[in-house]
N, CA, C and O atoms as CSV, one atom per row, in Angstrom:
chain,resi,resn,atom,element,x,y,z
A,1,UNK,N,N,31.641,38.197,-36.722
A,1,UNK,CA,C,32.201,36.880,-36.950
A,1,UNK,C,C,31.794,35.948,-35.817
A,1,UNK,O,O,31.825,36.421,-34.680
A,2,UNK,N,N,31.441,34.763,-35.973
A,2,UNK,CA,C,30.549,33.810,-35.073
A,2,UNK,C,C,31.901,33.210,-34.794
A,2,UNK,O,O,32.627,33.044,-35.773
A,3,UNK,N,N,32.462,32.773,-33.312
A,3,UNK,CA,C,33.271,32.106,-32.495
A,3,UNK,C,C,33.023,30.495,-32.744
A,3,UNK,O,O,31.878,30.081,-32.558
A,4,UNK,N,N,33.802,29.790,-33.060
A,4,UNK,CA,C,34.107,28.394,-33.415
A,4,UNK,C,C,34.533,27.493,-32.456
A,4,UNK,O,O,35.613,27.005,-32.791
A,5,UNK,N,N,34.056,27.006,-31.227
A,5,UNK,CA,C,35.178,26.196,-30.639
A,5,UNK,C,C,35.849,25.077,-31.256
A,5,UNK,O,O,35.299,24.411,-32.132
A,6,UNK,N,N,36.930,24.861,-30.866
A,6,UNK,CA,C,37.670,23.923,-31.771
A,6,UNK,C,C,38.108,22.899,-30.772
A,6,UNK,O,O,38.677,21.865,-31.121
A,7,UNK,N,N,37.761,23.277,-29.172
A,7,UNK,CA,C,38.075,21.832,-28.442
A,7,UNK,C,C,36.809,22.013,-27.440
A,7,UNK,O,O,36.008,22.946,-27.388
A,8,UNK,N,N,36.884,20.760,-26.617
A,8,UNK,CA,C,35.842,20.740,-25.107
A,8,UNK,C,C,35.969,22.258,-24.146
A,8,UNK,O,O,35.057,23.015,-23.814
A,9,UNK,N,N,36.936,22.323,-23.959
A,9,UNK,CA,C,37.582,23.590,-23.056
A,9,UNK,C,C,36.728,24.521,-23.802
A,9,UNK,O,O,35.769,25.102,-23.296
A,10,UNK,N,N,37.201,24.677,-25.328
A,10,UNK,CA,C,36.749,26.032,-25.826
A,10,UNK,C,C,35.127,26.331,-25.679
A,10,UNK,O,O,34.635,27.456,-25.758
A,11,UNK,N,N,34.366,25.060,-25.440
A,11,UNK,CA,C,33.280,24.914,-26.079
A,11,UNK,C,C,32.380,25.331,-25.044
A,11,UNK,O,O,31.323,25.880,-25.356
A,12,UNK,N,N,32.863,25.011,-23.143
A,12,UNK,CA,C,32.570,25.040,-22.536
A,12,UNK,C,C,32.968,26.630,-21.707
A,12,UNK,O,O,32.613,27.132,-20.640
A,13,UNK,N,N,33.679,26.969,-22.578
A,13,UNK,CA,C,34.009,28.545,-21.644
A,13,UNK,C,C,33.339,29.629,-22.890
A,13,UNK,O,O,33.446,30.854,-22.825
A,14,UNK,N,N,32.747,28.999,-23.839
A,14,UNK,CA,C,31.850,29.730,-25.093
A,14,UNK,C,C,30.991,30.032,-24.118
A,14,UNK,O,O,30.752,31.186,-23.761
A,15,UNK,N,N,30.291,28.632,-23.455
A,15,UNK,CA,C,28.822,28.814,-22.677
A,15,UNK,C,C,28.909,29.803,-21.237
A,15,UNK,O,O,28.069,30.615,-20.850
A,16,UNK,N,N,29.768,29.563,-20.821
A,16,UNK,CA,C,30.195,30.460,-19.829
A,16,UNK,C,C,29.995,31.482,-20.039
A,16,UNK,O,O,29.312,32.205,-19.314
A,17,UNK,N,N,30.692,31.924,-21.393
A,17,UNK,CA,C,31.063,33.485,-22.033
A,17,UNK,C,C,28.885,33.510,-22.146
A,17,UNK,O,O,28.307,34.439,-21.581
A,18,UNK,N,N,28.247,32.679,-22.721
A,18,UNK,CA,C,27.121,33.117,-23.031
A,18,UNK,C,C,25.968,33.035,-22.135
A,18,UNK,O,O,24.826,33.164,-22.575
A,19,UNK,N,N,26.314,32.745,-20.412
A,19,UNK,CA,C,25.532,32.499,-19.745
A,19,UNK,C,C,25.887,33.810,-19.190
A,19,UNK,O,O,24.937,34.365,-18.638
A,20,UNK,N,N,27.083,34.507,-19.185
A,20,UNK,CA,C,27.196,35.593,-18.435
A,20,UNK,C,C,26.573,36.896,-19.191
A,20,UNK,O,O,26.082,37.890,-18.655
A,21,UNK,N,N,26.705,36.658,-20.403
A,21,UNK,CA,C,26.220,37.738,-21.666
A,21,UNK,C,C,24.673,37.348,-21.222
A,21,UNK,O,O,23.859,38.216,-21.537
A,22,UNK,N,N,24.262,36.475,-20.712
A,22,UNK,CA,C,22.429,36.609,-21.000
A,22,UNK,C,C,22.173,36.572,-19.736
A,22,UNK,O,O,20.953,36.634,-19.586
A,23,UNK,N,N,22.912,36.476,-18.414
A,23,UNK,CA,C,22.473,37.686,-17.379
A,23,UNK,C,C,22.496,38.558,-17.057
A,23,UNK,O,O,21.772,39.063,-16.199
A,24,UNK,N,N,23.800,39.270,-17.965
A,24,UNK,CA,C,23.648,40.916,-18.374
A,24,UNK,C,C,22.309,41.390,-19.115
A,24,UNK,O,O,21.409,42.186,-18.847
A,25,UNK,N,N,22.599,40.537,-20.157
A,25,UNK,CA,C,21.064,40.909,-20.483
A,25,UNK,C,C,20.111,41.345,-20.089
A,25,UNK,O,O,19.509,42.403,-20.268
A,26,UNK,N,N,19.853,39.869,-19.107
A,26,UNK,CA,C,18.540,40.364,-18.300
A,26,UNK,C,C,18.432,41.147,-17.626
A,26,UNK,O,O,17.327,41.675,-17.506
A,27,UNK,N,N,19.649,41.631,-16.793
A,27,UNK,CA,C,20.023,42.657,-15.680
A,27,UNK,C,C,19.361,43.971,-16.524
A,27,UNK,O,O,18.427,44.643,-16.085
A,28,UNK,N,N,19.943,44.170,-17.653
A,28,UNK,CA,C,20.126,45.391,-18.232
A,28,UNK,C,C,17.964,45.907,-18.766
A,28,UNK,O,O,17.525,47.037,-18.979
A,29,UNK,N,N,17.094,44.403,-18.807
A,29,UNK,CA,C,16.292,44.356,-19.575
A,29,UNK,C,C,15.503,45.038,-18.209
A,29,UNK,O,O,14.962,46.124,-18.421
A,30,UNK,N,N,15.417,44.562,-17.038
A,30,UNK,CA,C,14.798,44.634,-15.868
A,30,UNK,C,C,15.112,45.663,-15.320
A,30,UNK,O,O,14.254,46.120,-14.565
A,31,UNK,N,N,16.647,46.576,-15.479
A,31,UNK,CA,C,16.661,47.509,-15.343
A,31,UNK,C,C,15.898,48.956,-15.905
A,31,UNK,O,O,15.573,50.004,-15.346
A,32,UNK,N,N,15.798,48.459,-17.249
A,32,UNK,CA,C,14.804,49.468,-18.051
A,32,UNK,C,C,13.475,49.319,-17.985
A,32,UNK,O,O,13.291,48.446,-18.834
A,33,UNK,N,N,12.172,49.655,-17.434
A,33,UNK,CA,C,11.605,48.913,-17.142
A,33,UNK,C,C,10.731,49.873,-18.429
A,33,UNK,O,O,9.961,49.073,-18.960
A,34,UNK,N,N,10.596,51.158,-19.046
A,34,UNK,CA,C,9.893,51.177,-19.881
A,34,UNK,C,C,10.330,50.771,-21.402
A,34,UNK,O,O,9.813,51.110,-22.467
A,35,UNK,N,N,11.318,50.034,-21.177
A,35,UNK,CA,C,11.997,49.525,-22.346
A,35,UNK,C,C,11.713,48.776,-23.202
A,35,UNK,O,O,12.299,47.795,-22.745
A,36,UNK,N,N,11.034,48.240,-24.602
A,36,UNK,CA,C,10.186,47.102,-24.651
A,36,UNK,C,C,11.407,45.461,-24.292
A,36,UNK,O,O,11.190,44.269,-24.507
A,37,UNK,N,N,12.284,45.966,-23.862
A,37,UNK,CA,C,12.889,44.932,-23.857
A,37,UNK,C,C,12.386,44.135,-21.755
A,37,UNK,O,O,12.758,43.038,-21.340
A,38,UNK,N,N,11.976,44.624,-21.373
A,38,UNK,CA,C,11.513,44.326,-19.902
A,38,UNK,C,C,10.334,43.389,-19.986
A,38,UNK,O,O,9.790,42.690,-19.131
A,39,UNK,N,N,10.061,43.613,-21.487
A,39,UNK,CA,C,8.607,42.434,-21.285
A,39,UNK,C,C,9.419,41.137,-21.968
A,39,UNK,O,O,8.757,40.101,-21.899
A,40,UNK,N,N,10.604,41.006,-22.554
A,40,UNK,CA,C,11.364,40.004,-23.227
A,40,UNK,C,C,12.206,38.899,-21.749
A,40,UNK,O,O,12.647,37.751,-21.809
A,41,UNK,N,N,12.136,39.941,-20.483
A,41,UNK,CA,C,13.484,39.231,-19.478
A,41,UNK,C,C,12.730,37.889,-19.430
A,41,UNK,O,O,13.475,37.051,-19.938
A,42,UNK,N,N,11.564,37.320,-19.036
A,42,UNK,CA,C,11.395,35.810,-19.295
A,42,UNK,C,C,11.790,35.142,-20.615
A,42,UNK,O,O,11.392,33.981,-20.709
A,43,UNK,N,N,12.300,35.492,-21.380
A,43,UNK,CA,C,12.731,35.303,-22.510
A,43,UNK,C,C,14.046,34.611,-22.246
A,43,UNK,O,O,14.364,33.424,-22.321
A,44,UNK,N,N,14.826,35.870,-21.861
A,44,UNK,CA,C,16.063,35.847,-21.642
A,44,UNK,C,C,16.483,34.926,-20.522
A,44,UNK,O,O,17.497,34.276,-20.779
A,45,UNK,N,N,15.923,34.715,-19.308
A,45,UNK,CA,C,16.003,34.111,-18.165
A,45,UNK,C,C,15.534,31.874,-19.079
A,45,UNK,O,O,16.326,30.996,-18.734
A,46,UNK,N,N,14.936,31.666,-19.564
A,46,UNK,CA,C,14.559,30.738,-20.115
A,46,UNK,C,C,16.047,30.022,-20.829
A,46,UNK,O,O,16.588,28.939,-20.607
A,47,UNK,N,N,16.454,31.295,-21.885
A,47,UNK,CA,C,17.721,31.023,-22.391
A,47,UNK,C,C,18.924,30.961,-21.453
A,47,UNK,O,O,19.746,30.062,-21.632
A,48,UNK,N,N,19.064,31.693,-20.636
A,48,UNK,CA,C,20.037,31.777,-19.601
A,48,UNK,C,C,19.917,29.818,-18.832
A,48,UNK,O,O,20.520,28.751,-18.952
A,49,UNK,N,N,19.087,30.219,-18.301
A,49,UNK,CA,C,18.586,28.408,-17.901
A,49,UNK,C,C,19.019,27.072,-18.565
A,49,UNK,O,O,19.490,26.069,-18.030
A,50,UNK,N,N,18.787,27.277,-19.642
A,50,UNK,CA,C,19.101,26.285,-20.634
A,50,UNK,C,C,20.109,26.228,-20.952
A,50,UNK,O,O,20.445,25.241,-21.605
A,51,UNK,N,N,21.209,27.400,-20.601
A,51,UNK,CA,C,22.620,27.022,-21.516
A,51,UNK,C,C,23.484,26.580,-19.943
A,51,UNK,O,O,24.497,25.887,-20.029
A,52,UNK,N,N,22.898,27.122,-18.336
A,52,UNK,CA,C,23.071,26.883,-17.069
A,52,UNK,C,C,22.597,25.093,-16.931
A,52,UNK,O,O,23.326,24.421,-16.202
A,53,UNK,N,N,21.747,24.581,-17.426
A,53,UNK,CA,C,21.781,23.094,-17.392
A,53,UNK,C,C,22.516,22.310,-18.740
A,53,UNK,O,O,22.889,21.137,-18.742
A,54,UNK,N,N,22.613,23.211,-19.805
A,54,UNK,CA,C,23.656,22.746,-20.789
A,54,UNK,C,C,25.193,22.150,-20.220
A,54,UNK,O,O,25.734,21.059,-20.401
A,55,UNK,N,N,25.718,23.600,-19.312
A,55,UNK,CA,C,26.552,23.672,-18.864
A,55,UNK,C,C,26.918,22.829,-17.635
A,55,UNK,O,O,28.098,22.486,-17.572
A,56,UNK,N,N,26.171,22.475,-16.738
A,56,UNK,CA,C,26.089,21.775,-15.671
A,56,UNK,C,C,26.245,20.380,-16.138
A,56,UNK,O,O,27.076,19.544,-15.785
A,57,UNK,N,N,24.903,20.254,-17.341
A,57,UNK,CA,C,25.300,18.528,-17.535
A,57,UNK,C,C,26.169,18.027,-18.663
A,57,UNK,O,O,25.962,17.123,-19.472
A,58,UNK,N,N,27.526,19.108,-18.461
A,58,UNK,CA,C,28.465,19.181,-19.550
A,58,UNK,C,C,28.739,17.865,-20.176
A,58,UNK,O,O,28.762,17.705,-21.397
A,59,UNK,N,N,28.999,16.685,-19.078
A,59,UNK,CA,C,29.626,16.006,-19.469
A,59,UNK,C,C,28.919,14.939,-20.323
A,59,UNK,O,O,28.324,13.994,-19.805
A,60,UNK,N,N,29.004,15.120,-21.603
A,60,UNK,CA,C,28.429,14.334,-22.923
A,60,UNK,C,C,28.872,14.831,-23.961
A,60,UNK,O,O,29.328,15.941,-24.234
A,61,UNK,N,N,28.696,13.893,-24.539
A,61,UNK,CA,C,29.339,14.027,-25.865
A,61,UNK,C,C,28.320,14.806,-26.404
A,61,UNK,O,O,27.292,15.110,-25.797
A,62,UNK,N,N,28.679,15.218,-27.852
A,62,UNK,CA,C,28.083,16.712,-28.899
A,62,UNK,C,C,27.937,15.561,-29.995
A,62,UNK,O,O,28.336,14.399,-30.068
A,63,UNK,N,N,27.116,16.487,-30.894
A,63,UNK,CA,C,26.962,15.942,-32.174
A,63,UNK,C,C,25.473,14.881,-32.267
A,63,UNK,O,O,25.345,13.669,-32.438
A,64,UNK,N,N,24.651,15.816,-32.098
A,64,UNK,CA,C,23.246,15.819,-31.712
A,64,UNK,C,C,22.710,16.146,-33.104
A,64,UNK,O,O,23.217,17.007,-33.823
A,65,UNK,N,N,21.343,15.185,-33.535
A,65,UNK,CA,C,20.776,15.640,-34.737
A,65,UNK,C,C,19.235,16.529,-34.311
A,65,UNK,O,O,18.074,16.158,-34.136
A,66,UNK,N,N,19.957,17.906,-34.260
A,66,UNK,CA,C,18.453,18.735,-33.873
A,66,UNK,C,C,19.465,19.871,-33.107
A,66,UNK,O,O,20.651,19.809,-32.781
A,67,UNK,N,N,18.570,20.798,-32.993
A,67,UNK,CA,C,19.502,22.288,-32.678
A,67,UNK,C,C,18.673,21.879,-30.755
A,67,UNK,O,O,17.731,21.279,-30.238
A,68,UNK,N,N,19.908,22.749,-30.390
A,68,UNK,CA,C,19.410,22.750,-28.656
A,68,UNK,C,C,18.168,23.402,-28.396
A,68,UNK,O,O,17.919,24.392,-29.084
A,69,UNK,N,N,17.563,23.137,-27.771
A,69,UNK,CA,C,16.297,23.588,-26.935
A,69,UNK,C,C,16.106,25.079,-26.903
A,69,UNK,O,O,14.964,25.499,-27.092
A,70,UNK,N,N,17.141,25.980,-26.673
A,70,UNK,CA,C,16.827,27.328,-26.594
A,70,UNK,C,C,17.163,28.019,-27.819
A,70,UNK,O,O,17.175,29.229,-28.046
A,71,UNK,N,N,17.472,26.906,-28.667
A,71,UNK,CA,C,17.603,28.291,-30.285
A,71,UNK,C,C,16.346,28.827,-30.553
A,71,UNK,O,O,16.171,30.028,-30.762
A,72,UNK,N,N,14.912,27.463,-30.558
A,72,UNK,CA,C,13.991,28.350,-31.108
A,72,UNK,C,C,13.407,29.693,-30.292
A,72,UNK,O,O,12.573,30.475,-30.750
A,73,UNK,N,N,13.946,29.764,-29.172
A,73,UNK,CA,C,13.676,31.598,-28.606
A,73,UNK,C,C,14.723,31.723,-28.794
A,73,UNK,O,O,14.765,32.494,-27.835
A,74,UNK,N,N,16.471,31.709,-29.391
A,74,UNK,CA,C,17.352,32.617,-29.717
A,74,UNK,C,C,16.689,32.919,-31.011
A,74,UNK,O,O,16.555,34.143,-31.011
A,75,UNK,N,N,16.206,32.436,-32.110
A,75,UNK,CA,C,15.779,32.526,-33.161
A,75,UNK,C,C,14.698,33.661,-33.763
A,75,UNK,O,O,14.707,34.500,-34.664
A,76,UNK,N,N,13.594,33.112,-32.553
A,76,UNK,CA,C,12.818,34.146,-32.698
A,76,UNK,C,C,13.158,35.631,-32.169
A,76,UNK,O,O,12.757,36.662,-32.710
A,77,UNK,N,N,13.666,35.586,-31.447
A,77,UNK,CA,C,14.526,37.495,-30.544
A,77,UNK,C,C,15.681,37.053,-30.957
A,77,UNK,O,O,16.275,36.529,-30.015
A,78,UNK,N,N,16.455,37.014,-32.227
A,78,UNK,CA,C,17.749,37.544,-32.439
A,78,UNK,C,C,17.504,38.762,-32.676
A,78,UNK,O,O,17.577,38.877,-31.452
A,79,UNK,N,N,17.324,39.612,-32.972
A,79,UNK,CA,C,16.877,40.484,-33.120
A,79,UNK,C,C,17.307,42.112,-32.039
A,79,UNK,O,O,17.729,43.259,-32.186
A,80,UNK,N,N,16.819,41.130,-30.935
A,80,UNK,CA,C,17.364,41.767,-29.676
A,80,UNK,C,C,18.223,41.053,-28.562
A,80,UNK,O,O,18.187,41.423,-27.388
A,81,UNK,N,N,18.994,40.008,-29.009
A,81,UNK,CA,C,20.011,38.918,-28.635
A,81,UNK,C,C,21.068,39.913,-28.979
A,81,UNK,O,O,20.857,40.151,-30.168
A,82,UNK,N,N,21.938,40.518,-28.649
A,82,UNK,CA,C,23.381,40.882,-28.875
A,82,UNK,C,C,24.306,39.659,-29.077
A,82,UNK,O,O,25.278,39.810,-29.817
A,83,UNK,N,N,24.110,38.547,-28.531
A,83,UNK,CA,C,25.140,37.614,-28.420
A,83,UNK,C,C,24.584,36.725,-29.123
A,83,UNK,O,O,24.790,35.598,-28.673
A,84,UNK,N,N,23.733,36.768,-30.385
A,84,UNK,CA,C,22.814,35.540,-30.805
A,84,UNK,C,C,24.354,34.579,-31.672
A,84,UNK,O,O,24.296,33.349,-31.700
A,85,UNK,N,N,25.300,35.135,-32.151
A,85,UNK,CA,C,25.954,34.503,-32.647
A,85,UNK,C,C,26.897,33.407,-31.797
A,85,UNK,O,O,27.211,32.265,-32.134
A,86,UNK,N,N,27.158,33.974,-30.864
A,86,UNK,CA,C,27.345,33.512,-29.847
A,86,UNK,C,C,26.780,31.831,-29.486
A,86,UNK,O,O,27.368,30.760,-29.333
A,87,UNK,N,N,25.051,32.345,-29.441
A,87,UNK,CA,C,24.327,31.106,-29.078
A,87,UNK,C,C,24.508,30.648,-30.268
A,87,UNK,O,O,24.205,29.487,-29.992
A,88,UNK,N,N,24.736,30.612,-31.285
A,88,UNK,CA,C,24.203,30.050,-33.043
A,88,UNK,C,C,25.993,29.104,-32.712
A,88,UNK,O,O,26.079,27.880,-32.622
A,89,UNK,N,N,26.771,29.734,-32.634
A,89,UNK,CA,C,27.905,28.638,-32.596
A,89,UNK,C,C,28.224,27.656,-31.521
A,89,UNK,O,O,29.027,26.730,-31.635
A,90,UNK,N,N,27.433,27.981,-30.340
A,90,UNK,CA,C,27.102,27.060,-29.413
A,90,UNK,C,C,26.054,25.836,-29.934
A,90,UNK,O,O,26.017,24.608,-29.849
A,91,UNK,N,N,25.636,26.376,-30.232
A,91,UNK,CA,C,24.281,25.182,-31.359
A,91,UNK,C,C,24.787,24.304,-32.185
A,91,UNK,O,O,24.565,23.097,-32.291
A,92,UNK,N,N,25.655,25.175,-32.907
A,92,UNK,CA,C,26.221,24.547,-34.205
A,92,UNK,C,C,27.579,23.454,-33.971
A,92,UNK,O,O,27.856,22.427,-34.591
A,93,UNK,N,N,28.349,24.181,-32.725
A,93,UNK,CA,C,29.364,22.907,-32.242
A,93,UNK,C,C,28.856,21.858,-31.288
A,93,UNK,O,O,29.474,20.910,-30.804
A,94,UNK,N,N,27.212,22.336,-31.067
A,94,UNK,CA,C,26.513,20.689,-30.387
A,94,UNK,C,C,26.150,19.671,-31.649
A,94,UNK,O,O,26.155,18.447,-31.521
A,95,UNK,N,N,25.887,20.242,-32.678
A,95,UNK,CA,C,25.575,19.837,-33.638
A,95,UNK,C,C,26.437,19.116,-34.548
A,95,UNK,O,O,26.084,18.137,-35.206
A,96,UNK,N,N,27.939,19.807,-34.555
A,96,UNK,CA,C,28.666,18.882,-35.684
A,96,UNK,C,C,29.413,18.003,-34.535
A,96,UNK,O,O,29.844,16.870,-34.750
A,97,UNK,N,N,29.500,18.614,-33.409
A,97,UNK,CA,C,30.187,17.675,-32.246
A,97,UNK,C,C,31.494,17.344,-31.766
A,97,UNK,O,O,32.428,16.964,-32.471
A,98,UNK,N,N,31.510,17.545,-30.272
A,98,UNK,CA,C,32.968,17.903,-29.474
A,98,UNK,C,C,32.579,16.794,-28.676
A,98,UNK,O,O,31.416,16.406,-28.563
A,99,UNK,N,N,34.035,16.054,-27.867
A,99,UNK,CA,C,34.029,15.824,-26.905
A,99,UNK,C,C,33.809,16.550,-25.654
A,99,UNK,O,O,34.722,17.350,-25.451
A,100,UNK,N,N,33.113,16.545,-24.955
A,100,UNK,CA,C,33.647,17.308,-23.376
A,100,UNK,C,C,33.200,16.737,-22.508
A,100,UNK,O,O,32.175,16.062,-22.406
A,101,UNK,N,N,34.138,17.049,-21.690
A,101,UNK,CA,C,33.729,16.182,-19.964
A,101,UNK,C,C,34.349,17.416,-19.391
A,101,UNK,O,O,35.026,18.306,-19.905
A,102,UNK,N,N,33.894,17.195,-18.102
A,102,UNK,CA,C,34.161,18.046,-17.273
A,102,UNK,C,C,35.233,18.430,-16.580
A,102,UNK,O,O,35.154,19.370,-15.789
């Protein structure tokens, strides 16, 4: 089941929740190093980035016509995204649109 925020607060501790899930990630990707997932950690580090300046330049309004910058690599590696739903409702509440400030 994909997580909904329903206010600014919620929307902004989603990203939290998904910046910490995609430096586990990477932790976990770099840890394995014959893993095919070790050739993906620039992947992951890209997405991590993007939801870390999402988050930083919180304060703006949502409800953007176009999906955020890092879906099209959540998109392409959902696959091996554990938390892709995660990012997909982060997308989707930039998309229909929240207030938040910081």
């Amino acid at each position: 089941m994909r997580p909904v925020p329903a206010s600014g607060q919620e929307y902004k501790n989603l990203i939290d929740d998904a910046i910490y899930e995609m430096r586990e990630l990477q932790r976990c990707a770099e840890d394995d190093i014959d893993d095919e997932l070790s050739d993906l950690v620039p992947v992951f580090k890209a997405i991590e980035h993007a939801l870390s300046v999402l988050r930083r330049d919180g304060n703006t309004d949502t409800a953007i016509d176009g999906d955020l910058p890092f879906m099209t690599l959540a998109r392409t590696y959902r696959h091996v995204i554990p938390v892709f739903t995660m990012l997909d409702a982060i997308n989707g509440a930039h998309r229909r649109g929240l207030v938040v400030s910081n």
